[in-house]
DOMI-697788 format. One record per residue (C-alpha): residue number from 1; residue in three letters; chain; y negated, z, x. Coordinates in nm, 3 decimals. Layout:
N
num_residu_chaine_py_pz_px
NUM_ala_A_Y_Z_X $
...
//
This chain:
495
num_residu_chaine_py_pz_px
1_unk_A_3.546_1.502_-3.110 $
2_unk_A_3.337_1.270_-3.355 $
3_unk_A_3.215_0.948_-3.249 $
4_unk_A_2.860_1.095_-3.254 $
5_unk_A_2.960_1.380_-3.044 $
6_unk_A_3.069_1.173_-2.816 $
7_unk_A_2.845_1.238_-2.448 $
8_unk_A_2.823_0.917_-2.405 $
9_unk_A_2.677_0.590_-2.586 $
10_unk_A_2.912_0.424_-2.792 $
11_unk_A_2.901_0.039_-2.892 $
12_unk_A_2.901_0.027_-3.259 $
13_unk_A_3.059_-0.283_-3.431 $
14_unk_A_3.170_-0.452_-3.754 $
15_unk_A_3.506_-0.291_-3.684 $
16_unk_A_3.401_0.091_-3.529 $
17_unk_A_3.310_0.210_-3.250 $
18_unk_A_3.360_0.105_-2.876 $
19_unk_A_3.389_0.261_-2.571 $
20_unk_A_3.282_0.102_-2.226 $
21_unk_A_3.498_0.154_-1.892 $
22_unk_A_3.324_0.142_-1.600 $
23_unk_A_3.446_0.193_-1.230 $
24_unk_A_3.251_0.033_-0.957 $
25_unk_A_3.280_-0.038_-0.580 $
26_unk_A_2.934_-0.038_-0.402 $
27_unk_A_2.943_-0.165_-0.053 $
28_unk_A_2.681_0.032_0.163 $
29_unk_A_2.582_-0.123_0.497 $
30_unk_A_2.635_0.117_0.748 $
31_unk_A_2.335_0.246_0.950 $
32_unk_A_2.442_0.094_1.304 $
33_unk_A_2.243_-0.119_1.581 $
34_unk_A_2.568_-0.320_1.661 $
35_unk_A_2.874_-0.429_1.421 $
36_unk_A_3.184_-0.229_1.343 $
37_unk_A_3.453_-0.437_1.636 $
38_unk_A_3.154_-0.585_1.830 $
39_unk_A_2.843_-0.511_2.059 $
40_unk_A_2.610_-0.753_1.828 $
41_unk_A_2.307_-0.668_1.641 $
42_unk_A_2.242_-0.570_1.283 $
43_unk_A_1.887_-0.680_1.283 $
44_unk_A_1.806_-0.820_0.956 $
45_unk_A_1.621_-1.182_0.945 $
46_unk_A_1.657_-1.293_1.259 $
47_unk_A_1.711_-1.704_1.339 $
48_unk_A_2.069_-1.813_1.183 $
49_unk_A_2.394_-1.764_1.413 $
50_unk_A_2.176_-1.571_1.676 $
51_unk_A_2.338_-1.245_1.641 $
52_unk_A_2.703_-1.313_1.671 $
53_unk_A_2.941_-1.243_1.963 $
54_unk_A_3.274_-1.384_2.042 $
55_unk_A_3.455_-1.130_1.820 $
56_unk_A_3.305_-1.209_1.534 $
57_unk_A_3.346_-1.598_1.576 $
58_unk_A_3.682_-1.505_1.624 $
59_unk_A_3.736_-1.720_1.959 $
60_unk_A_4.111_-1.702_2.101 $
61_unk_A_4.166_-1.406_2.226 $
62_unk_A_3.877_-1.220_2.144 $
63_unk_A_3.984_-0.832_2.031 $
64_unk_A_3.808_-0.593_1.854 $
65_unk_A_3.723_-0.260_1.959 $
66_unk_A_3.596_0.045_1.722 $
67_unk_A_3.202_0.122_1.689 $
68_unk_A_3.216_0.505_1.714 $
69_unk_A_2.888_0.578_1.569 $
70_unk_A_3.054_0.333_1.232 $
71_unk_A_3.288_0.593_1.214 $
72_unk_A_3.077_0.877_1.292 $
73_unk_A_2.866_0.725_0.961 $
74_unk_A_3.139_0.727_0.780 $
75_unk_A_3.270_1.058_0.781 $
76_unk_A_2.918_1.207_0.719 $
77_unk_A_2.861_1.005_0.411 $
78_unk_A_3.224_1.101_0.243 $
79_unk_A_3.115_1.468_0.349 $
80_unk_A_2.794_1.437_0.145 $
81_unk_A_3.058_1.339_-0.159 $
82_unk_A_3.205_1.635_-0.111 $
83_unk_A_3.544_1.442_-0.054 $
84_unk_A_3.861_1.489_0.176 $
85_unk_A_3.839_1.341_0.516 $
86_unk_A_4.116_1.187_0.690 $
87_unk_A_4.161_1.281_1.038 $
88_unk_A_4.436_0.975_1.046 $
89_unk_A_4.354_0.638_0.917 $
90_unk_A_4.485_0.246_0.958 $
91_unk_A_4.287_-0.107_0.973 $
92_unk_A_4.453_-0.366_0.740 $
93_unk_A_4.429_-0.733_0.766 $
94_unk_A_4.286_-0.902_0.413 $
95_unk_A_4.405_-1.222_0.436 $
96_unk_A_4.191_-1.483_0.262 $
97_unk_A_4.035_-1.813_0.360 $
98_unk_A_3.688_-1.817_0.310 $
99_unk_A_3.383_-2.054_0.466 $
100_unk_A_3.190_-1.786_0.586 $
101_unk_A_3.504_-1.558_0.725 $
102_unk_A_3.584_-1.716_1.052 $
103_unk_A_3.906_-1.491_1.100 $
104_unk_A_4.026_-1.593_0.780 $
105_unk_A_4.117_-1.253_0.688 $
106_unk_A_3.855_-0.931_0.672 $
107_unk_A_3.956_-0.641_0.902 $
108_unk_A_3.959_-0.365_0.636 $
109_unk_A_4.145_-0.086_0.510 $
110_unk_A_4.412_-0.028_0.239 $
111_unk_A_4.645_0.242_0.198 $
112_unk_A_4.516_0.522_0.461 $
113_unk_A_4.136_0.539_0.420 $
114_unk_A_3.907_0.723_0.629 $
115_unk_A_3.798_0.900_0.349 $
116_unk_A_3.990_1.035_0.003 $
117_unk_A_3.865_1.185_-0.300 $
118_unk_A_3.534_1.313_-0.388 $
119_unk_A_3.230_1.341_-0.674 $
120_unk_A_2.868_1.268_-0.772 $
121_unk_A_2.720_1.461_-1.032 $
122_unk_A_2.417_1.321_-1.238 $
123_unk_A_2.150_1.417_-1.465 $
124_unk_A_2.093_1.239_-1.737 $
125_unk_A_1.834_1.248_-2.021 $
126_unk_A_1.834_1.500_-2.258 $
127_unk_A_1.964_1.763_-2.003 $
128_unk_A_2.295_1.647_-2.000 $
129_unk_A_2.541_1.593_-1.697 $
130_unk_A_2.814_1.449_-1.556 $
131_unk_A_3.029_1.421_-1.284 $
132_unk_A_3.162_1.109_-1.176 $
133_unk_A_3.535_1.096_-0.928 $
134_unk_A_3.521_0.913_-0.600 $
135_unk_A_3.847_0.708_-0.516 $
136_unk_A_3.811_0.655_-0.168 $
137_unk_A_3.560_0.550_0.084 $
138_unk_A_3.665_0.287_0.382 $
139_unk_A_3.520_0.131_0.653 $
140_unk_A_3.534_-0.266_0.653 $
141_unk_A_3.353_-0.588_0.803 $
142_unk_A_3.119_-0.786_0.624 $
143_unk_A_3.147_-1.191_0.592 $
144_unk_A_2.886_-1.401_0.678 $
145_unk_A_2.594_-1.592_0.432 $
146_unk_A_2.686_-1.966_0.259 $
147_unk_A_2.321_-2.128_0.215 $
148_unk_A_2.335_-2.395_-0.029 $
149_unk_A_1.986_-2.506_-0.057 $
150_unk_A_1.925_-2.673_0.306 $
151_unk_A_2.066_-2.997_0.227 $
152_unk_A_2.162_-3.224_-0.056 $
153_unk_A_2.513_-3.282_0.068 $
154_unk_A_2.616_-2.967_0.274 $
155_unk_A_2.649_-2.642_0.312 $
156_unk_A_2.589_-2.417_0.598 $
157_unk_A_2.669_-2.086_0.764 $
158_unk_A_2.501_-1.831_0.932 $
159_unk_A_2.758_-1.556_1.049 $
160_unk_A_2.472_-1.315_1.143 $
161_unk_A_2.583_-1.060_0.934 $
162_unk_A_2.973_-1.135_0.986 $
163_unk_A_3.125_-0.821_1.106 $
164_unk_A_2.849_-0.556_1.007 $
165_unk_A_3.022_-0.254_0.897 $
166_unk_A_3.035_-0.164_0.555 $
167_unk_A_3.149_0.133_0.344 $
168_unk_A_3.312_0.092_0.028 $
169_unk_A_3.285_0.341_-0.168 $
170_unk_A_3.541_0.283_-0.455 $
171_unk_A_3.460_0.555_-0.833 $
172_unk_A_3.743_0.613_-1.038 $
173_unk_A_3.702_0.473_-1.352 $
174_unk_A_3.473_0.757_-1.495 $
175_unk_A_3.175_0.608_-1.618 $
176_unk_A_3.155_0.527_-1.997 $
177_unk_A_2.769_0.336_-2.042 $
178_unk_A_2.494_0.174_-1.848 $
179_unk_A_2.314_0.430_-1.830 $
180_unk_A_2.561_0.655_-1.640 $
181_unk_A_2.618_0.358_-1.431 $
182_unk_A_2.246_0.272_-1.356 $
183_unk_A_2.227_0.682_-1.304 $
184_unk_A_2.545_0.684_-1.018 $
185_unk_A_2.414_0.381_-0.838 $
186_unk_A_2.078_0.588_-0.787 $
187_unk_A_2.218_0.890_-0.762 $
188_unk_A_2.447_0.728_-0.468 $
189_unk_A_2.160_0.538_-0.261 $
190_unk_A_2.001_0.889_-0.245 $
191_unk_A_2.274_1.082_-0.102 $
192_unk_A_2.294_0.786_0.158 $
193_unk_A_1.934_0.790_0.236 $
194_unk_A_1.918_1.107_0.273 $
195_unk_A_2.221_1.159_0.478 $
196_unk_A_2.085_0.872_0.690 $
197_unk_A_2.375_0.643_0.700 $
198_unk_A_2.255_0.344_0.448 $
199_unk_A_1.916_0.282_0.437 $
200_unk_A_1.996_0.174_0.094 $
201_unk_A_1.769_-0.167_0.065 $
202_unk_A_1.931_-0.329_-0.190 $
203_unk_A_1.672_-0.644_-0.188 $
204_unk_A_1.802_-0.711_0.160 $
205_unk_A_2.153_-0.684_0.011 $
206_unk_A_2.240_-0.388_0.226 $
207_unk_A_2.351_-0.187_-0.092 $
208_unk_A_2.524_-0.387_-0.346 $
209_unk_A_2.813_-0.324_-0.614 $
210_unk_A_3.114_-0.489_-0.806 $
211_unk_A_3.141_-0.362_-1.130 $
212_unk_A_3.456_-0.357_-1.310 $
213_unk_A_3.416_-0.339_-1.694 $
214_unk_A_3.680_-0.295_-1.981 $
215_unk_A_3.628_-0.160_-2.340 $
216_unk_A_3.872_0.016_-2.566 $
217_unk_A_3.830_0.128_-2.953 $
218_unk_A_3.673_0.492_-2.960 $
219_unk_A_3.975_0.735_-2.912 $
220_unk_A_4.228_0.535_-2.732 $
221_unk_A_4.319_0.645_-2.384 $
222_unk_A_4.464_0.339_-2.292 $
223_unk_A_4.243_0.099_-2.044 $
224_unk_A_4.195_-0.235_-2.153 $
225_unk_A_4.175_-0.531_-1.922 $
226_unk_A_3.889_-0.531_-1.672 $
227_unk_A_3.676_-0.804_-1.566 $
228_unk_A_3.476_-0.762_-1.231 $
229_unk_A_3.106_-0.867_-1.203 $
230_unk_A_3.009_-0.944_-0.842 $
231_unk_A_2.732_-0.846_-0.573 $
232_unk_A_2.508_-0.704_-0.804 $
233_unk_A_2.210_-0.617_-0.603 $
234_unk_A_1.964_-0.423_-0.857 $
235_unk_A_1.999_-0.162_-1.055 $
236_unk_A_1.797_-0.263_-1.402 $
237_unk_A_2.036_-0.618_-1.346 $
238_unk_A_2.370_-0.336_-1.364 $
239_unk_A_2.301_-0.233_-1.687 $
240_unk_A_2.215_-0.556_-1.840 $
241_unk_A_2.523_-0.721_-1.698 $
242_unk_A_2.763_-0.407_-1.847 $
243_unk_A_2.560_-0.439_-2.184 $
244_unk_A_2.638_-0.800_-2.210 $
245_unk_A_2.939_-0.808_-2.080 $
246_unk_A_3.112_-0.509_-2.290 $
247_unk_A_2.961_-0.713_-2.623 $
248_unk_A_3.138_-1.013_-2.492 $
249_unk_A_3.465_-0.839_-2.463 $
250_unk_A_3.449_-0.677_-2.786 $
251_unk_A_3.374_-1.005_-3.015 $
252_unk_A_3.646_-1.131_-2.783 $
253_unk_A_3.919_-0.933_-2.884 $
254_unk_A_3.760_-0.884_-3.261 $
255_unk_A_3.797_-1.283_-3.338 $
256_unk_A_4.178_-1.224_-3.241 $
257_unk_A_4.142_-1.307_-2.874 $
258_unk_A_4.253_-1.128_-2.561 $
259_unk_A_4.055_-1.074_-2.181 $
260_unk_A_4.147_-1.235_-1.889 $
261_unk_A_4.124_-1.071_-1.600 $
262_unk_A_3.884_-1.255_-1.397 $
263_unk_A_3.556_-1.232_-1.110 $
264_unk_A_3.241_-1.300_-1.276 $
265_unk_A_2.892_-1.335_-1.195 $
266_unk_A_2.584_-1.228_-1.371 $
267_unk_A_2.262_-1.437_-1.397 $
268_unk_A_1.975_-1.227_-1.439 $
269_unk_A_1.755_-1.539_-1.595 $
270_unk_A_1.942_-1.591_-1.860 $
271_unk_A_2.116_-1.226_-1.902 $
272_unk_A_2.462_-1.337_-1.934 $
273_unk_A_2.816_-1.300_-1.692 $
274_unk_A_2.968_-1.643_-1.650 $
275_unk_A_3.342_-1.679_-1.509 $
276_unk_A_3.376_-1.733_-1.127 $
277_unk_A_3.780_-1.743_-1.077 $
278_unk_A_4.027_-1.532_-1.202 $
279_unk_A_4.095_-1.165_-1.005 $
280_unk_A_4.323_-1.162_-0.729 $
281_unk_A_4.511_-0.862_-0.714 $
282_unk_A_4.588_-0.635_-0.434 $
283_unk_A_4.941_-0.834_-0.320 $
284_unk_A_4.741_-1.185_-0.317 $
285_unk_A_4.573_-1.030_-0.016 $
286_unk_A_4.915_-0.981_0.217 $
287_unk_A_4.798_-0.642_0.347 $
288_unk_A_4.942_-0.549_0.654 $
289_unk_A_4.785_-0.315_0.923 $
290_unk_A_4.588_-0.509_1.209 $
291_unk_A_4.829_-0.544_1.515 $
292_unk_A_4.486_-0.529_1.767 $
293_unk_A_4.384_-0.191_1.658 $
294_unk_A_4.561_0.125_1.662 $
295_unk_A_4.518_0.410_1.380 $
296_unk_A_4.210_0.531_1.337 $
297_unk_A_4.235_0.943_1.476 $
298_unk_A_3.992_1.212_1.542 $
299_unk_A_4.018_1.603_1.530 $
300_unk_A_3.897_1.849_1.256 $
301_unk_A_3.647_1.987_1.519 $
302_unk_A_3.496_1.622_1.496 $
303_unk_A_3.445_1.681_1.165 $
304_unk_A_3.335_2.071_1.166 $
305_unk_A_3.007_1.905_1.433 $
306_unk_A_2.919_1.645_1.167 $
307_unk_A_2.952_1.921_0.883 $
308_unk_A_2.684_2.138_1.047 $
309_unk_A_2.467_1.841_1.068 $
310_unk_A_2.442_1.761_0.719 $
311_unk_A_2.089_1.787_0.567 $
312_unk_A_2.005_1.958_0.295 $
313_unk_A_2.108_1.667_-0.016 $
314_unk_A_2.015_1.624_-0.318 $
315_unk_A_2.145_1.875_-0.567 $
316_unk_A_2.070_2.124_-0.343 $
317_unk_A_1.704_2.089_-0.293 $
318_unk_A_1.682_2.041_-0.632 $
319_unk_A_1.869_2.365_-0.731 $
320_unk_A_1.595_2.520_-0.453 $
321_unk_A_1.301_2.380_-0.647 $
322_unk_A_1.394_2.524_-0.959 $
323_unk_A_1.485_2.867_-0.863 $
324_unk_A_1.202_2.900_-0.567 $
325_unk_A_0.888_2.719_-0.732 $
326_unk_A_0.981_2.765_-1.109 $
327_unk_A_0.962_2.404_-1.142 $
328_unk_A_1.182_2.223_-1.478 $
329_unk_A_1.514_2.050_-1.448 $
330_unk_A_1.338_1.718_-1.472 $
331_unk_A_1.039_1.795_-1.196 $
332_unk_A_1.305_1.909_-0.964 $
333_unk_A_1.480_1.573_-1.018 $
334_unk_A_1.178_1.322_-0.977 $
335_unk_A_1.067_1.480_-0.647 $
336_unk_A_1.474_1.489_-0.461 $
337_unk_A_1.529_1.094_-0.619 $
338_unk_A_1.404_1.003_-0.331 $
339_unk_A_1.386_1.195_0.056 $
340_unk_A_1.037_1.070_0.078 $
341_unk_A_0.900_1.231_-0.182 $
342_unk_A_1.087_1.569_-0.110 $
343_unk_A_0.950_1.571_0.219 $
344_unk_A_0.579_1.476_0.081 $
345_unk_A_0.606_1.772_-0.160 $
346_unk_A_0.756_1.987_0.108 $
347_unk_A_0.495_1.927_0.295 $
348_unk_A_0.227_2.001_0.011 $
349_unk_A_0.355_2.382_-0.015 $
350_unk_A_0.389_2.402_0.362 $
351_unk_A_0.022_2.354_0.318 $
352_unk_A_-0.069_2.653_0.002 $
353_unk_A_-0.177_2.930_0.078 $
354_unk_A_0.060_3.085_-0.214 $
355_unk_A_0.347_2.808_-0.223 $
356_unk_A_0.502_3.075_-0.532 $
357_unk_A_0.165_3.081_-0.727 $
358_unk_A_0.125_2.727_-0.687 $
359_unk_A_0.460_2.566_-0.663 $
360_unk_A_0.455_2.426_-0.979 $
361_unk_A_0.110_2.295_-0.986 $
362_unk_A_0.130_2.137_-0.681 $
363_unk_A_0.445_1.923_-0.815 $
364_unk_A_0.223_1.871_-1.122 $
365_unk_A_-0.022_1.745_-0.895 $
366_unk_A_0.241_1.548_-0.716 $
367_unk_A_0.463_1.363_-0.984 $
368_unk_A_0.160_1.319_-1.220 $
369_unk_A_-0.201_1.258_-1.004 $
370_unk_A_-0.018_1.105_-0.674 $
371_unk_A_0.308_0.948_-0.826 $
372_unk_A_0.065_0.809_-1.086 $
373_unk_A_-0.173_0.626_-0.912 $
374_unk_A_0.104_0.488_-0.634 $
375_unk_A_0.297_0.300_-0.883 $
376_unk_A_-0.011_0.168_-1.067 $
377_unk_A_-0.156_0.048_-0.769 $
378_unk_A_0.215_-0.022_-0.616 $
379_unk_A_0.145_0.176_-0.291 $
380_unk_A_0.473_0.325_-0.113 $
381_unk_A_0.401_0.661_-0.030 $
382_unk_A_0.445_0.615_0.321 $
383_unk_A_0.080_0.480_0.281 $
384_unk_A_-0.061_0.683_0.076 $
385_unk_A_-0.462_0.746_0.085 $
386_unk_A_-0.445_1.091_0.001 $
387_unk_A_-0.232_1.315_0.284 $
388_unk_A_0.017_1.573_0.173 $
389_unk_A_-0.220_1.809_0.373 $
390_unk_A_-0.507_1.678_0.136 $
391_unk_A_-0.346_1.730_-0.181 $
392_unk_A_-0.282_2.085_-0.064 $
393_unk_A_-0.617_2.166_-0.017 $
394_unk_A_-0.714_2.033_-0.374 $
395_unk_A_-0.433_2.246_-0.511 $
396_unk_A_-0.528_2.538_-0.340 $
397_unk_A_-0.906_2.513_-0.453 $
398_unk_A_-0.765_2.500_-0.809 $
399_unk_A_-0.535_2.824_-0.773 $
400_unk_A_-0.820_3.011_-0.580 $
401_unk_A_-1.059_2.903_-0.910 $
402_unk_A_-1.303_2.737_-0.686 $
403_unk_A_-1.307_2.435_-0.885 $
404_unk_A_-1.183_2.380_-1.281 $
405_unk_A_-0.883_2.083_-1.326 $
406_unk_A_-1.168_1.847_-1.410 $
407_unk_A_-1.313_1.897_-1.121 $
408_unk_A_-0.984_1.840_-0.912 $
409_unk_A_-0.932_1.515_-1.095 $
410_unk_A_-1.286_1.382_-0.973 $
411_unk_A_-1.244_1.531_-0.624 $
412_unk_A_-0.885_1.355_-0.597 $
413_unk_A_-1.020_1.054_-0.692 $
414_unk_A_-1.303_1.078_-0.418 $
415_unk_A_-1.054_1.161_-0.129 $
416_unk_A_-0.834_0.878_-0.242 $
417_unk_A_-1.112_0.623_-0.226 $
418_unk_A_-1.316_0.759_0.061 $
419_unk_A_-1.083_1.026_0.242 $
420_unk_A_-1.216_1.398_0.385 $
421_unk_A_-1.121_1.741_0.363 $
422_unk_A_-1.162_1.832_0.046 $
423_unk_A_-1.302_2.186_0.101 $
424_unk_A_-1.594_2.038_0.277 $
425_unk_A_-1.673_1.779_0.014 $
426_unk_A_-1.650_2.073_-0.261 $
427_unk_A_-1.939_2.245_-0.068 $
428_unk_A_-2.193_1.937_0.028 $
429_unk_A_-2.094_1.768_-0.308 $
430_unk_A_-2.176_2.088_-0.484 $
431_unk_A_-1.843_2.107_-0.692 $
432_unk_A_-1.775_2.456_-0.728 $
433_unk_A_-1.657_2.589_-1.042 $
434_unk_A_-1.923_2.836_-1.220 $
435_unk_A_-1.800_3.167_-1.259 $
436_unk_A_-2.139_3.358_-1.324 $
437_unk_A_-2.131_3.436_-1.678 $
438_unk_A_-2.506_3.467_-1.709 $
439_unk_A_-2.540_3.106_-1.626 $
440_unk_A_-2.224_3.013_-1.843 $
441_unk_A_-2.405_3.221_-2.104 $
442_unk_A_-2.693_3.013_-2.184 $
443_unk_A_-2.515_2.728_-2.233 $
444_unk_A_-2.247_2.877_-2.460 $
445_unk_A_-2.569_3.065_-2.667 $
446_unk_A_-2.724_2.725_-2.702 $
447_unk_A_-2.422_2.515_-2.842 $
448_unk_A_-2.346_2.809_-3.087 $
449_unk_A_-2.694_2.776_-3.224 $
450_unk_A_-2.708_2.407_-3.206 $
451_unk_A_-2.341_2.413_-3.447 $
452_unk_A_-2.364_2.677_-3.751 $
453_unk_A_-2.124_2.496_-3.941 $
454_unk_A_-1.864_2.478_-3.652 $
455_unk_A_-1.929_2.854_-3.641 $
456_unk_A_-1.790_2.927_-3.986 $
457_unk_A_-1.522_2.680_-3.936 $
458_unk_A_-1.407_2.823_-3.627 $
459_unk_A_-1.420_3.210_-3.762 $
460_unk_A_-1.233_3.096_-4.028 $
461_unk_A_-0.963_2.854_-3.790 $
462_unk_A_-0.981_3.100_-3.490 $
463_unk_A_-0.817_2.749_-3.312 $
464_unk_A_-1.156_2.555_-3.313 $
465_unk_A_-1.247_2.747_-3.058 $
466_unk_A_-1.112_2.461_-2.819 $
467_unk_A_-1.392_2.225_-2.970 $
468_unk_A_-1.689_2.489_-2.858 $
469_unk_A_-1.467_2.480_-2.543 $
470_unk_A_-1.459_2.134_-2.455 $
471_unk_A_-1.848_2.110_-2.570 $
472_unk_A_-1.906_2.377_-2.277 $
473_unk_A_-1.730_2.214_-2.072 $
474_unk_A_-1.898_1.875_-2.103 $
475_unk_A_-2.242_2.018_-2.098 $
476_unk_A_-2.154_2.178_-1.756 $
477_unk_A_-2.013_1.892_-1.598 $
478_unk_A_-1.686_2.063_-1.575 $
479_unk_A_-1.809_2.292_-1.333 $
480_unk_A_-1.759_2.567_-1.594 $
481_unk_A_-1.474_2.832_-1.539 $
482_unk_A_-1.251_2.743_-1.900 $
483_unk_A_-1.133_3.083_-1.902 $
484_unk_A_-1.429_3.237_-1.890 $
485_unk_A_-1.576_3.035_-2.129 $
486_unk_A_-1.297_3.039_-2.335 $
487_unk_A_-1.313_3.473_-2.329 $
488_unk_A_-1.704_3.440_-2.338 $
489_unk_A_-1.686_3.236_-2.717 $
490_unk_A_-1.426_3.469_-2.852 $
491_unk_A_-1.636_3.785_-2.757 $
492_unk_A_-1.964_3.578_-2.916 $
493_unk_A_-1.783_3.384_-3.264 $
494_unk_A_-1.610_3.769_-3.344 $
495_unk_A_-1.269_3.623_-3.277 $
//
């Protein structure tokens, strides 16, 4: 394979071409009202220390005890990776000292997972795909919250969020540019909002990622040494950090110099990784299982219930969308990004009266009138003005030929600023589309006279028919049927 064939972005520099190494660990806060060994709450933002128990102070004698619906989590989300679940698997003691770890080690796990091997497949742009290998996926604690900007001379704790359960879901080193990597971090928090078991907020650091980078010359299968950027919490702030920090390895080891392997952090004002201490590796930890909790175990049939729960994810719907509603590779994916706006254009063809006529419009209508005007005006579509049931109607009034595209436009734009049903304002607004030809007629008669010269143009450039078209349409107010008008000047100019 060429460098240019290569299907994936290359780094070019004074010396050839590069090739990034990415793997990545994203640590998903598991959907849970209490913590993974203790009955305390998750609730995000309440008062400092006001959610923490015994256990997770880590007073003498204190002992933790499994969250069943943590595990329960668990298992669904490495089912939704398509990966192997273990029905036997251990809790290992981290050891490291840390301010905000009151245990001084991190109840974890190492060498038996609850979950093995699995995949995420992405689209990418340009109709190309890929399919990304899943490590593992365990179940650990969090560690609490340092705030340094309280006082001049201190620093304090709040262990509020010491002991939520997270899962760490580890890739294998698969991905090869930003862009994959910006593509399997999305791609990711979908499956686990869909599934249910993240809710994926990355603002309130409840999805966040380590990123381990390397780069290699163009056709060497060797890895090079990695550096890991830390608790990256945004997804535009991934592929700047890889971008920058892949160039900074490669002028690196160009000048003659070689990478340590090292924890860094990225800092998104002034685009740039910056060294935080060098890497531990896995034996600095002292791994050994925890002596307070026995192997994890549950039985296949465990499992098999949580299998036939799974929703319908991602690459599935999509694949639905496509073959049912006719809809391209790239509608499909904007509507399943995100479970919202599957279910909002779900409910749209729930609402048509012919969902396979007007399958595709209505995701037209969707992605381009509704998707639109949310992001310009930054509304979620959990609030949006216009209903799901609304935009049905409107699409339904277009496929019926009751009213012309134009017409739709100003209608949606009505709804959205005043509400209604639709099919009422069409008939006290007067908005039908005209379909009598005798009163399409005149008008089309008296543009042909009023343009002689566009007559002999357009007999000559059958094409400019579209400007008699669009001179129709104007003069009726878009209320004009442009396929009758369209046959009507054809059958008038001799085309």
């Amino acid at each position: 394979m060429t460098a240019s064939a290569a299907p994936h972005r290359l780094i070019k520099s004074a010396t050839g071409d590069w090739e990034v190494v990415i793997g990545m660990e994203v640590h998903a806060q598991v959907t849970s009202n209490s913590k993974l060994f203790s009955g305390a709450s998750t609730a995000f933002g309440g008062e400092p220390n006001s959610h923490v128990s015994l256990v997770d102070a880590a007073m003498p004698g204190m002992l933790p005890v499994i969250n069943e619906e943590c595990v329960r989590q668990a298992v669904l989300t490495g089912l939704g990776l398509n990966a192997k679940i273990n029905l036997r698997s251990v809790f290992d003691r981290k050891n490291y000292f840390y301010p905000d770890s009151p245990q001084g080690y991190q109840i974890s796990q190492y060498k038996s997972p609850i979950v093995g091997e699995g995949e995420v497949s992405l689209e990418l742009d340009g109709g190309r795909s890929v399919t990304i290998g899943i490590e593992r996926l365990h179940l650990e604690q969090d560690a609490g919250k340092l705030l340094h900007d309280q006082s001049p001379t201190m620093s304090y704790v709040d262990l509020n969020r010491c002991g939520v359960a997270l899962m760490e879901i580890v890739s294998k080193p698969d991905i090869r540019d930003a862009e994959q990597a910006k593509a399997y971090v999305t791609k990711l928090r979908s499956i686990l909002r869909y599934l249910g078991t993240c809710d994926g907020d990355m603002e309130k650091g409840n999805l966040r990622a380590d990123v381990n980078v390397s780069v290699r010359r163009y056709g060497e299968t060797a890895f090079g040494t990695r550096c890991e950027i830390k608790n990256m919490n945004s997804v535009n702030f991934i592929g700047q950090a890889i971008e920058y920090e892949a160039r900074r390895q490669i002028e690196i080891i160009e000048d003659g110099g070689t990478i340590d392997q090292e924890t860094r952090l990225f800092d998104p004002n002034k685009g740039e990784t910056r060294s935080m201490r060098s890497k531990e590796e896995a034996h600095d930890y002292r791994y050994f299982p925890d002596p307070d909790l026995l192997p994890l175990e549950f039985s296949q049939a465990f499992v098999d219930g949580l299998k036939a729960q799974l929703p319908e994810l991602p690459d599935q719907k999509r694949s639905r969308f496509i073959t049912g509603f006719g809809l391209s590779p790239y509608d499909a994916s904007v509507l399943v990004a995100e479970r919202e706006s599957a279910e909002f254009y779900e409910t749209v063809l729930s609402g048509l009266a012919d969902k396979a006529r007007d399958g595709k419009l209505a995701a037209n209508w969707v992605i381009n009138e509704l998707f639109g005007r949310l992001n310009k005006e930054s509304v979620a579509i959990a609030a949006s003005p216009v209903s799901a049931q609304q935009l049905a109607a409107i699409v339904d009034l277009i496929g019926e030929g009751t009213i012309s595209g134009k017409i739709a436009k100003d209608l949606f734009e009505i709804v959205w600023q005043e509400g209604g049903d639709p099919r009422a304002l069409v008939e006290t607004r007067g908005m039908k589309q005209v379909t009598d030809l005798g009163a399409i007629e005149k008008v089309v008669d008296d543009i042909i006279a009023a343009n002689p010269d566009k007559v002999e143009q357009a007999k000559a450039k059958p094409q400019l028919v579209g400007w008699f078209v669009g001179q129709v349409m104007k003069s009726s107010g878009g209320k004009a049927n442009p396929q009758a008008v369209n046959d009507l000047l054809k059958s008038k100019l001799g085309i």
